[in-house]
C-alpha positions as CSV (number, residue, x, y, z in Angstrom):
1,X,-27.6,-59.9,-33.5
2,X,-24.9,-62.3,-34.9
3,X,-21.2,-61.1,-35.2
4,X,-20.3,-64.0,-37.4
5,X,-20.2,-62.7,-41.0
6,X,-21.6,-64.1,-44.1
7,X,-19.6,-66.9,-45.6
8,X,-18.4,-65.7,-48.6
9,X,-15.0,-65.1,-50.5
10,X,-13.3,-62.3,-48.1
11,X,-13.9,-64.4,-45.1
12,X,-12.7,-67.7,-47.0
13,X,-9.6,-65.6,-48.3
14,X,-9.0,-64.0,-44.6
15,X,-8.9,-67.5,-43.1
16,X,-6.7,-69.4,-46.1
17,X,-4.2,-66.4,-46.0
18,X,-4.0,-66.2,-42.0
19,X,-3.3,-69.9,-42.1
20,X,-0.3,-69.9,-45.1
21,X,1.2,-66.8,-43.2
22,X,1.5,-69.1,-40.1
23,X,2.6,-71.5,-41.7
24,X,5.4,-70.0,-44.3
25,X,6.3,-68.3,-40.5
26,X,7.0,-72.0,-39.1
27,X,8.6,-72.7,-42.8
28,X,11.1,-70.1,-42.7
29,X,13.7,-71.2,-40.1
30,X,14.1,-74.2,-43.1
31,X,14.9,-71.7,-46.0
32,X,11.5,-73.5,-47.2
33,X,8.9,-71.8,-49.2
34,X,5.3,-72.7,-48.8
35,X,5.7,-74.5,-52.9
36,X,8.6,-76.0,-52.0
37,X,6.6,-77.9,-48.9
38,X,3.9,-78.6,-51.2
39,X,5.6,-80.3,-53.5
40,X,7.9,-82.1,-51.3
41,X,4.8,-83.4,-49.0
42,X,3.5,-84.4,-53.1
43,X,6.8,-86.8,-52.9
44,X,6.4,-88.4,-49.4
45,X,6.1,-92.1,-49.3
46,X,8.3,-92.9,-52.8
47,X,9.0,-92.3,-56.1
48,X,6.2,-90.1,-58.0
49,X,5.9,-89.3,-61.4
50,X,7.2,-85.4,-62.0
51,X,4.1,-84.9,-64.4
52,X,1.8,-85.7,-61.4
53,X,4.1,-83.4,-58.9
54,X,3.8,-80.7,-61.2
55,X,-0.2,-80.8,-61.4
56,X,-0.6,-81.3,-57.7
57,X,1.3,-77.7,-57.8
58,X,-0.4,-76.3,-60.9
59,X,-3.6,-77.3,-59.8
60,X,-3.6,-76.8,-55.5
61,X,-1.6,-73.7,-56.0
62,X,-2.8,-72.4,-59.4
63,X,0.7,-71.7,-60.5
64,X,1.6,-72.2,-64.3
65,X,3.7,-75.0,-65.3
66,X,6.8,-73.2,-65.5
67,X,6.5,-71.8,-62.0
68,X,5.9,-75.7,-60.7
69,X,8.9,-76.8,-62.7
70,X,11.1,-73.9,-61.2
71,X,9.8,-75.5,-57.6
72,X,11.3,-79.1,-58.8
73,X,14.5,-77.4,-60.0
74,X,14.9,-75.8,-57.0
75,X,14.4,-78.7,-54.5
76,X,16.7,-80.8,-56.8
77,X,19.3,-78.1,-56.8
78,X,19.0,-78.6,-53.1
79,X,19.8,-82.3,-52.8
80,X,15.8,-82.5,-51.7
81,X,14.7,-84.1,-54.4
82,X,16.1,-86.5,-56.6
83,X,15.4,-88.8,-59.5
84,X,15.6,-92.3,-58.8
85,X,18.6,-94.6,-60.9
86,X,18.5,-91.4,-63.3
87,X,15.0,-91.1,-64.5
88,X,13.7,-87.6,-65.2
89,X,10.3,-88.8,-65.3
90,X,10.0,-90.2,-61.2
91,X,11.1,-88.2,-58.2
92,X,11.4,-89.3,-55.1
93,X,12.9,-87.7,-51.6
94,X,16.9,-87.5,-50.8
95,X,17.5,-88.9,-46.7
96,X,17.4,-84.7,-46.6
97,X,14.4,-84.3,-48.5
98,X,12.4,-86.7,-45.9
99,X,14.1,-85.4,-42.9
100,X,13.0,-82.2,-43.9
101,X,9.5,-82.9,-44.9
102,X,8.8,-84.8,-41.5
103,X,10.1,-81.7,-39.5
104,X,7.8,-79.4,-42.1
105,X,4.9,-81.9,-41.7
106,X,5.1,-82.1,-37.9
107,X,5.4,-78.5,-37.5
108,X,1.8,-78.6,-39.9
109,X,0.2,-80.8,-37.3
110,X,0.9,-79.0,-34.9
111,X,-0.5,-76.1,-36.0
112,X,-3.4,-77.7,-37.2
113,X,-4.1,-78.7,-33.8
114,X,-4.0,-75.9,-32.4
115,X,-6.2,-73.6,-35.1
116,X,-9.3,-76.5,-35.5
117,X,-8.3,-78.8,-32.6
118,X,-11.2,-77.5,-30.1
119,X,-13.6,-76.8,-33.2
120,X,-16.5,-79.3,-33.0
121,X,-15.8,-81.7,-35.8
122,X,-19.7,-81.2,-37.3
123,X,-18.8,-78.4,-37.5
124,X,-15.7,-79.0,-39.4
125,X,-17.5,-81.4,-41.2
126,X,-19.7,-79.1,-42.6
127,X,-17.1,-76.3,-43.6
128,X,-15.0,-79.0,-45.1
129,X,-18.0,-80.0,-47.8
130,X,-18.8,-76.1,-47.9
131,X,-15.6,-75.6,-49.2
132,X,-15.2,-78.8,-51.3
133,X,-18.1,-77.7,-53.3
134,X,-17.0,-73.6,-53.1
135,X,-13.3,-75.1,-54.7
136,X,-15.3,-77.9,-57.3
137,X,-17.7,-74.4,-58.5
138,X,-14.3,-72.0,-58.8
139,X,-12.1,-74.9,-60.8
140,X,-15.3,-74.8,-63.2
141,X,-15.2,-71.1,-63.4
142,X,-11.3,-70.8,-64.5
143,X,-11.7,-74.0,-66.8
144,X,-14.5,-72.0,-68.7
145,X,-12.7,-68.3,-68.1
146,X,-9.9,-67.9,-71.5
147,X,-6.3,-68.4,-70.3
């Protein structure tokens, strides 16, 4: 008799939401929301076009546009974020924005490491193209679904 339940939404949903709690946990300390990491790890390595900032949080977070534009407000209001030579349409880190993103992103790892670090990587393997194909099938859906 097997205690491991059937994959399906719930247990997908269980594990994502255990995972963010953790993490927005390690987040707080920073005044940093879970977004607000998302969109600054979307700016790591230079300038990015804001367009493509604001899909990578419309699309990965399934937020509307006006809740990803709040996001960019809110780490330009903080000195995080900043457009380069005054164009509004790149954005690239502040020294603040990077130092805070490498302290976000390290505490990431870490955790990562220690939730799959002893799983056996076919076995991540296969749970990683699981869900790939789970998140491909559920895009599909809300394309199709009315707005």
């Amino acid at each position: 008799m097997s205690t491991t339940p059937p994959l399906n939404g719930q247990v997908i949903g269980r594990a994502h939401y255990a995972t963010r709690a953790a993490f927005e946990r390690l987040l707080a300390p920073s005044g940093t929301t879970f977004p607000q990491s998302v969109a600054l790890n979307a700016v790591a390595g230079g300038a990015v076009d804001r367009e493509q900032v604001i899909g990578r949080l419309t699309d990965g977070l399934k937020i509307d546009h006006a809740a990803a534009e709040a996001v960019v407000a809110e780490l330009i209001d903080a000195r995080l974020l900043a457009a380069p030579a005054g164009d509004r349409a790149d954005l690239e880190l502040t020294a603040a924005g990077e130092e805070l993103n490498r302290t976000v992103r390290a505490a990431a790892d870490e955790l990562t490491a220690r939730l799959y670090g002893d799983l056996p990587a076919e076995d991540l393997a296969a749970a990683a193209r699981v869900l790939t194909a789970v998140t491909a099938r559920a895009n599909a859906e809300l394309a199709a679904l009315p707005h």
